[in-house]
DSSP file (Angstrom, degrees, kcal/mol; ACC not computed):
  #  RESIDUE AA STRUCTURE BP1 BP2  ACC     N-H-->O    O-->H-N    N-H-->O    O-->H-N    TCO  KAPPA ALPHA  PHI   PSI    X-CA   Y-CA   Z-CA
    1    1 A X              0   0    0      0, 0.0     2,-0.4     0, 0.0    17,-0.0   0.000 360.0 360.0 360.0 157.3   66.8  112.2   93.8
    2    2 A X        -     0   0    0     12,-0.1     2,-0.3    13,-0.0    15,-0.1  -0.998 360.0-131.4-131.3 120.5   67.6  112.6   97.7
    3    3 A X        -     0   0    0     -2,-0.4     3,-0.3     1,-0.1     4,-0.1  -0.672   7.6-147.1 -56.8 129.5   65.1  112.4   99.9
    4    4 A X  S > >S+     0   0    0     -2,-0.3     5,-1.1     1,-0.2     3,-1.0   0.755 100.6  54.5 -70.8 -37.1   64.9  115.2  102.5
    5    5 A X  T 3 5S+     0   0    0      1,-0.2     3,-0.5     3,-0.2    -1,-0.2   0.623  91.5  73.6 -84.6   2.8   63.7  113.3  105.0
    6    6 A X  T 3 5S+     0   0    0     -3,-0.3    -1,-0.2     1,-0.3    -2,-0.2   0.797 108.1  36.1 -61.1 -20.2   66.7  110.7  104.7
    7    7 A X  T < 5S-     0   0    0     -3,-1.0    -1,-0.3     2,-0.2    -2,-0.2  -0.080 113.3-119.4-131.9  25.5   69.4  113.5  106.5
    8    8 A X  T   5S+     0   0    0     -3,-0.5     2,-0.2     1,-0.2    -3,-0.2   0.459  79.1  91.6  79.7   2.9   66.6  114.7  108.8
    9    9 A X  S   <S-     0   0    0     -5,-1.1    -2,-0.2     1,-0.2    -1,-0.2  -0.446  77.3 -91.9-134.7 176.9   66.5  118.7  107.6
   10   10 A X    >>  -     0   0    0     -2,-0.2     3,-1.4     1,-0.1     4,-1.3  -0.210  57.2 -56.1-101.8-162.6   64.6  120.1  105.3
   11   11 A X  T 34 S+     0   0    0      1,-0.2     4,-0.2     2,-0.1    -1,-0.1   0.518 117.6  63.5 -88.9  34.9   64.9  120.7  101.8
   12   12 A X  T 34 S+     0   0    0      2,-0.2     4,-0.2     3,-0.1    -1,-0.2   0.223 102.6  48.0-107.1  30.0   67.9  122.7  101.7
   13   13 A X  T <4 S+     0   0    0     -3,-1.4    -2,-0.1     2,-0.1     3,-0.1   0.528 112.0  48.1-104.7 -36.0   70.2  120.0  102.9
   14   14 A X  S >< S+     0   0    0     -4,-1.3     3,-0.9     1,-0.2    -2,-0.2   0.670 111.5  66.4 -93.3 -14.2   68.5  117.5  100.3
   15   15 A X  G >  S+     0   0    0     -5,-0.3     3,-0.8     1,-0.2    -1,-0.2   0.899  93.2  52.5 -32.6 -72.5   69.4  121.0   98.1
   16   16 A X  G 3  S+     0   0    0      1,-0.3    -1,-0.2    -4,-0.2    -2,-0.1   0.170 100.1  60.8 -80.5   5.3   72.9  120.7   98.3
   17   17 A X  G <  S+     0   0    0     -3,-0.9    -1,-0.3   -15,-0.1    -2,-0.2  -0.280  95.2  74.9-101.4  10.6   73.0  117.1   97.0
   18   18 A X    <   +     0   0    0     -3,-0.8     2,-0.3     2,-0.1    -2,-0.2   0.573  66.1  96.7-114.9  -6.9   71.5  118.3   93.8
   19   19 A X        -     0   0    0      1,-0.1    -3,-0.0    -3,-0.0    -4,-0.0  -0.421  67.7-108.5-114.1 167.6   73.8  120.1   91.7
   20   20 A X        -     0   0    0     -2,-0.3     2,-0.6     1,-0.1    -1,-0.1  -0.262  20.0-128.2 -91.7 164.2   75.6  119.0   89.1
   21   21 A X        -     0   0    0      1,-0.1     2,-0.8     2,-0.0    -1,-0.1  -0.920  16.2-128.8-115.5 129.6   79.0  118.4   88.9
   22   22 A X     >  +     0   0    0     -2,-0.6     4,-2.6     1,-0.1     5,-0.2  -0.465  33.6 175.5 -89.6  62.2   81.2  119.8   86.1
   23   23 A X  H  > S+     0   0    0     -2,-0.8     4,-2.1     1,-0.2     5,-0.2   0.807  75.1  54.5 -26.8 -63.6   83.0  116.6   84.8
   24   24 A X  H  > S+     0   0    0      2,-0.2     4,-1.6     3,-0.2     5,-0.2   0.800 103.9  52.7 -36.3 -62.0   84.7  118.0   82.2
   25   25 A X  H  > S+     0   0    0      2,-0.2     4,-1.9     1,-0.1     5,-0.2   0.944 115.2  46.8 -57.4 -33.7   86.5  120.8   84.3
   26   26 A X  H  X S+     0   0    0     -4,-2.6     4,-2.5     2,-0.2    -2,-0.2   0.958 107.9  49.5 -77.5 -41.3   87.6  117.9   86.6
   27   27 A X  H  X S+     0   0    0     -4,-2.1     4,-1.9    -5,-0.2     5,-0.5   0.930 114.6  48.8 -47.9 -54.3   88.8  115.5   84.2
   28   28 A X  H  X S+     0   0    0     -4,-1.6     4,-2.4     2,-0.2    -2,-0.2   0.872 110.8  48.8 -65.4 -35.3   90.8  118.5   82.7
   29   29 A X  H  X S+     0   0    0     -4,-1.9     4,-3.4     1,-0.2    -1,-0.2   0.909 113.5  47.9 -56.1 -57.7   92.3  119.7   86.3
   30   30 A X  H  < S+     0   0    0     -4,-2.5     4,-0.4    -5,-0.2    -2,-0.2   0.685 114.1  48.1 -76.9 -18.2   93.4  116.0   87.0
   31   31 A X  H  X S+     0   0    0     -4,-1.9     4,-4.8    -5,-0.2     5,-0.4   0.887 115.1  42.5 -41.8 -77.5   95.0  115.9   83.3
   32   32 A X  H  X S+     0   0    0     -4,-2.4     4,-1.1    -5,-0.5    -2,-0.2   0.921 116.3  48.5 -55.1 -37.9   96.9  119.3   83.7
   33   33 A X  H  X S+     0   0    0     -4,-3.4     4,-0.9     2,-0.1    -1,-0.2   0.805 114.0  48.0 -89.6 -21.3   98.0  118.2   87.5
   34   34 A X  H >4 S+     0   0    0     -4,-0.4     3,-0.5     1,-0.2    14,-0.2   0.945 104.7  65.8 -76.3 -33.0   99.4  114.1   85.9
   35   35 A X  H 3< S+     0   0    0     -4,-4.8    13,-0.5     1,-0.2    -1,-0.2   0.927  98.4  47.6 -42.0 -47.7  101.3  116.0   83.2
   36   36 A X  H 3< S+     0   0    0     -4,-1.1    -1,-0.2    -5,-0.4    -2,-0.2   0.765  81.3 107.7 -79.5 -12.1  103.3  117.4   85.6
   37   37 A X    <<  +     0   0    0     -4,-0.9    11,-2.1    -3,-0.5     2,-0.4  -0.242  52.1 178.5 -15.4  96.7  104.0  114.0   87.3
   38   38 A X  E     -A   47   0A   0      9,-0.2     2,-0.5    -2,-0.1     9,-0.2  -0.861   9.6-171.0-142.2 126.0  107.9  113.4   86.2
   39   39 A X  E     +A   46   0A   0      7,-2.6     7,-1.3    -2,-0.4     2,-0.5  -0.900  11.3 178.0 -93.5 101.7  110.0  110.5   87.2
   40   40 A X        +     0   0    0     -2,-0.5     2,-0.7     5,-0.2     5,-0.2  -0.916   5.6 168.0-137.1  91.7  113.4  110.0   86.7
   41   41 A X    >   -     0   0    0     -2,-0.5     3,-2.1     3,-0.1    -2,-0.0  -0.886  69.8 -70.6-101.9 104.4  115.4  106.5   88.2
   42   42 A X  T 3  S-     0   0    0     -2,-0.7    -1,-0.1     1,-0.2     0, 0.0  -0.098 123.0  -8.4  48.8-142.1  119.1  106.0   86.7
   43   43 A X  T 3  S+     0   0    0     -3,-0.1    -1,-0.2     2,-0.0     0, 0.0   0.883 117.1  95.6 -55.5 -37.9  118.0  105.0   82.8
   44   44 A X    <   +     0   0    0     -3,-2.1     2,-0.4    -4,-0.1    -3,-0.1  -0.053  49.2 168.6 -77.8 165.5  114.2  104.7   83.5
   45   45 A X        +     0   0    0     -5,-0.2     2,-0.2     2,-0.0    -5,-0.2  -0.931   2.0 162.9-150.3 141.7  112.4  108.1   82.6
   46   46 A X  E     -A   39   0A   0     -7,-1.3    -7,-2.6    -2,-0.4     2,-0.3  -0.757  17.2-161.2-167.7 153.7  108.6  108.2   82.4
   47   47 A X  E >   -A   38   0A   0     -2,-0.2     3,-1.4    -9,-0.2     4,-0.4  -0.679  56.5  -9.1-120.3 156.3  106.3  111.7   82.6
   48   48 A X  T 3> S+     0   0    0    -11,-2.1     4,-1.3   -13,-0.5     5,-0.2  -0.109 128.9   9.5  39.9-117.4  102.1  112.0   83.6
   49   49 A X  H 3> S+     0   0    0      2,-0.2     4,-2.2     1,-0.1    -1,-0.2   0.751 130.3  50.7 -72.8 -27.3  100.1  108.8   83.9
   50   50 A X  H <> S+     0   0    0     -3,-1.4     4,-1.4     2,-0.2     5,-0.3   0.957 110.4  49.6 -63.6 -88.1  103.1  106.3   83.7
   51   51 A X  H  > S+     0   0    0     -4,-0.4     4,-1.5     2,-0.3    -2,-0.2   0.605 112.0  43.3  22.7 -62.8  105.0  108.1   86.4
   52   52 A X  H  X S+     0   0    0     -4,-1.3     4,-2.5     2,-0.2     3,-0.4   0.977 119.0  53.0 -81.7 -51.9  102.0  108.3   88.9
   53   53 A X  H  X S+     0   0    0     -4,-2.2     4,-3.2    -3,-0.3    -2,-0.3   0.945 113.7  38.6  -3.5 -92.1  101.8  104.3   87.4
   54   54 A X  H  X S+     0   0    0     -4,-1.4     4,-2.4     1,-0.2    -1,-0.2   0.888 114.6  59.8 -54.5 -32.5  105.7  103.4   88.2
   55   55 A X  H  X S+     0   0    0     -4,-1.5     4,-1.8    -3,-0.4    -2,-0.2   0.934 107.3  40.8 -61.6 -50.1  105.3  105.5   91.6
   56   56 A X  H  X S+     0   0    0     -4,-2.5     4,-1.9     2,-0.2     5,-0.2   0.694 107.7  60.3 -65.6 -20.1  102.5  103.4   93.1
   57   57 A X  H  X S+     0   0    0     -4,-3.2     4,-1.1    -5,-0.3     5,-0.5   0.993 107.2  50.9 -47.3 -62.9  103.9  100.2   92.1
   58   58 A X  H >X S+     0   0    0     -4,-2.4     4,-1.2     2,-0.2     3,-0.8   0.789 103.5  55.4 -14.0 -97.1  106.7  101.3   94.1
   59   59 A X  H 3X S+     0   0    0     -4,-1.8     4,-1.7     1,-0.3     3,-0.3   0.637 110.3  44.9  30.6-108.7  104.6  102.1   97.0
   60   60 A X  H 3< S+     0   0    0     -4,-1.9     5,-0.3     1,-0.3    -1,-0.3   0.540 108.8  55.2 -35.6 -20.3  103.2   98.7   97.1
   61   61 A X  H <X S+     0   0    0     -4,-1.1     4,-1.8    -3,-0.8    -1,-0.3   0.766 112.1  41.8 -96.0 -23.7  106.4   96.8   96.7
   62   62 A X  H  X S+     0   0    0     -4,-1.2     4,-1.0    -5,-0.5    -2,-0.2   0.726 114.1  54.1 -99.1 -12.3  108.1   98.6   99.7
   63   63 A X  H >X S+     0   0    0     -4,-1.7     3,-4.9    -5,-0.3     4,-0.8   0.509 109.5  48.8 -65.4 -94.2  104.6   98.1  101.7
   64   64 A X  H >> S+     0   0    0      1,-0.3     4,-2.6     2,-0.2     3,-0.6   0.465 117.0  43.0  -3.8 -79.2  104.9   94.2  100.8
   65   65 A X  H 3X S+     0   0    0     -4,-1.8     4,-0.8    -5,-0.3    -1,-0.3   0.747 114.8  46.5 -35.9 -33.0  108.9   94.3  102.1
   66   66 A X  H <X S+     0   0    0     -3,-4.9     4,-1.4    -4,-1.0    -1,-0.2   0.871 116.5  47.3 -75.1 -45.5  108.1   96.3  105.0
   67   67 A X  H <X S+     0   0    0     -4,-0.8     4,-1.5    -3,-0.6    -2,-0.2   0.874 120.3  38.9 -79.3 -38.7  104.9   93.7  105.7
   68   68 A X  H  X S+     0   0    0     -4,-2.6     4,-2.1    -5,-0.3    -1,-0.2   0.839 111.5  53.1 -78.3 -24.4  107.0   90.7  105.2
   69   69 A X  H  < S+     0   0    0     -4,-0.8    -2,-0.2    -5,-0.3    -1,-0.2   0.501 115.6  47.3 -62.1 -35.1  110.3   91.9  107.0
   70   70 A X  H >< S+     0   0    0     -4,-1.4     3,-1.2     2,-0.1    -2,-0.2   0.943 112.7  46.8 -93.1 -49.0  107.8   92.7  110.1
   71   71 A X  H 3< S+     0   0    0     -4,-1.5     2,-1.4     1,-0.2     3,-0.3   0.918 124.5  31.7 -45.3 -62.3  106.0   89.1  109.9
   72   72 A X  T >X S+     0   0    0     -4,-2.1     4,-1.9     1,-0.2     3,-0.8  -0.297  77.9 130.7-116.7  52.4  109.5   87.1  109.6
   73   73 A X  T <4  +     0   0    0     -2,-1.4    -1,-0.2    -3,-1.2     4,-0.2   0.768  66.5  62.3 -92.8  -7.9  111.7   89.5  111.7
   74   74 A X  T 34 S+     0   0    0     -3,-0.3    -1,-0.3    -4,-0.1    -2,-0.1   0.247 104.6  42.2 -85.3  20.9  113.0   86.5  113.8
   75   75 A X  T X> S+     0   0    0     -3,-0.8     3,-2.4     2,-0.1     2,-1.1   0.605  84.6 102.9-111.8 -57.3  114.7   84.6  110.9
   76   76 A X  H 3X S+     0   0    0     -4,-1.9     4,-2.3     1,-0.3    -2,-0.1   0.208  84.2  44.3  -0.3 -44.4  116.2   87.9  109.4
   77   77 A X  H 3> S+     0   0    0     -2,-1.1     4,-0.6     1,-0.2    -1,-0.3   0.855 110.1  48.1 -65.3 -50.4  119.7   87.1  110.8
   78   78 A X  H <> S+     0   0    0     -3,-2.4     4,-1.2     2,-0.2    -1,-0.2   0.711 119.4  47.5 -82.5 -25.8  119.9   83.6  110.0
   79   79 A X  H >X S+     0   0    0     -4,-0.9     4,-3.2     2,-0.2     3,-0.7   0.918 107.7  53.6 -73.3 -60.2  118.6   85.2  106.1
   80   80 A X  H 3X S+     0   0    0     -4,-2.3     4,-0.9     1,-0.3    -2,-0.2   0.809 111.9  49.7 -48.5 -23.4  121.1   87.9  106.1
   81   81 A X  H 3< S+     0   0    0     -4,-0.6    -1,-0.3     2,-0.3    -2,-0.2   0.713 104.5  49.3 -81.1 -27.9  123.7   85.1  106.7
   82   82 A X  H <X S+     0   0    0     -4,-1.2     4,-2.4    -3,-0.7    -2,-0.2   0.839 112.7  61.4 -84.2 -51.6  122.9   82.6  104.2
   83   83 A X  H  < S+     0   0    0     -4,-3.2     2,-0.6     2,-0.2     4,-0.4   0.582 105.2  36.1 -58.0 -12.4  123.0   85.7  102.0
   84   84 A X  T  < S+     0   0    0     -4,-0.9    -1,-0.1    -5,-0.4     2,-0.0  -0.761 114.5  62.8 -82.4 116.0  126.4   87.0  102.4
   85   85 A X  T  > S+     0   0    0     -2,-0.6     4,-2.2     0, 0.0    -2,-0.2  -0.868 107.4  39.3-175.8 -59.3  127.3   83.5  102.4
   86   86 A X  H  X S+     0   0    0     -4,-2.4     4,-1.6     2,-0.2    -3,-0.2   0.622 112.3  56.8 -71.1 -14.1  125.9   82.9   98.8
   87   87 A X  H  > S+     0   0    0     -4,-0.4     4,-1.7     2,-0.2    -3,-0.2   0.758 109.6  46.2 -87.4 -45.1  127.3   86.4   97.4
   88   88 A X  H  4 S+     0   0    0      2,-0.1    -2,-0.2     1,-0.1    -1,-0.1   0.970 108.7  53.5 -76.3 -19.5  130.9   85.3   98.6
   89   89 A X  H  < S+     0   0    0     -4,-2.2    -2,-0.2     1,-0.2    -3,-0.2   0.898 119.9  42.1 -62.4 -57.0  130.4   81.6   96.9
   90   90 A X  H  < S+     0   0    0     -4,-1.6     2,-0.3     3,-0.0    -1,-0.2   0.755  88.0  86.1 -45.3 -21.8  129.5   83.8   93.6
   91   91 A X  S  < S-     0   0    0     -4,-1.7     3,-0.0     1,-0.0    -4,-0.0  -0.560  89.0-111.0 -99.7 159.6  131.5   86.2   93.4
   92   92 A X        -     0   0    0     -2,-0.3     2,-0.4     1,-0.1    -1,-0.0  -0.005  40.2-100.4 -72.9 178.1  135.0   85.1   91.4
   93   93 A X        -     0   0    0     -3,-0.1    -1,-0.1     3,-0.0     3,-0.1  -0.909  43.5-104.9-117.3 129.1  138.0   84.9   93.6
   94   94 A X        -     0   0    0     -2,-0.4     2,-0.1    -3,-0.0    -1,-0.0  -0.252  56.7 -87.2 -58.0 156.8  140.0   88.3   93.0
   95   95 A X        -     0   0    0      1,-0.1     2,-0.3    -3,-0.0    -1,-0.0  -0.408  42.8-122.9 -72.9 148.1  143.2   87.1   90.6
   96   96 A X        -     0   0    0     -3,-0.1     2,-0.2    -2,-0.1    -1,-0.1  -0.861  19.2-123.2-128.1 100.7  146.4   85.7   92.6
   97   97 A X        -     0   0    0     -2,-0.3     2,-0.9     1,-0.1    -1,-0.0  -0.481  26.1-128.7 -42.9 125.0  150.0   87.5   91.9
   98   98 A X              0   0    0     -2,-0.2    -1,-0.1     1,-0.1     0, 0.0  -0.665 360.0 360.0 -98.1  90.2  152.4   84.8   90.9
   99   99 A X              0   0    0     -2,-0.9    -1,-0.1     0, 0.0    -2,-0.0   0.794 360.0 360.0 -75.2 360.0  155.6   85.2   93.2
């Protein structure tokens, strides 16, 4: 119940707080609009609730890169260096023509 004199008006303000809301038609709306939800990365596939699922993960993982990348943006260079630095110790040394 809503009190009218909470919002200041009379009662057809406390009125328009009263009516009920059609659950079932909304649930059904938000169904029909996640169905259509389709994701497709390289092998991964996923359609409706997963989808919206894998999308926000996303989301959050590139806020979190962006939020740490702004926090530690004076090391970055000295990062970027150490990495290329550890990708050439890994990577094999291309094979050597025998003259």
């Amino acid at each position: 119940m809503v009190l009218a004199a909470m919002y200041g008006a009379g009662a057809r303000t406390a009125a328009a707080y009263n009516r009920r809301v059609n659950f079932n038609a909304f649930f059904k709306g938000l169904a029909r609009v996640t169905k259509t939800f389709t994701l497709e990365i390289g092998p991964l596939r996923a359609t409706g609730v997963p989808a919206v699922l894998v999308g926000l993960a996303g989301v959050v993982v590139a806020a979190g890169t962006v939020r740490t990348l702004a926090e530690h943006s004076e090391r970055l260079p000295e990062t970027l260096r150490e990495a290329r630095a550890l990708a050439q110790t890994l990577r094999p040394e291309p094979p050597q023509l025998r003259s």
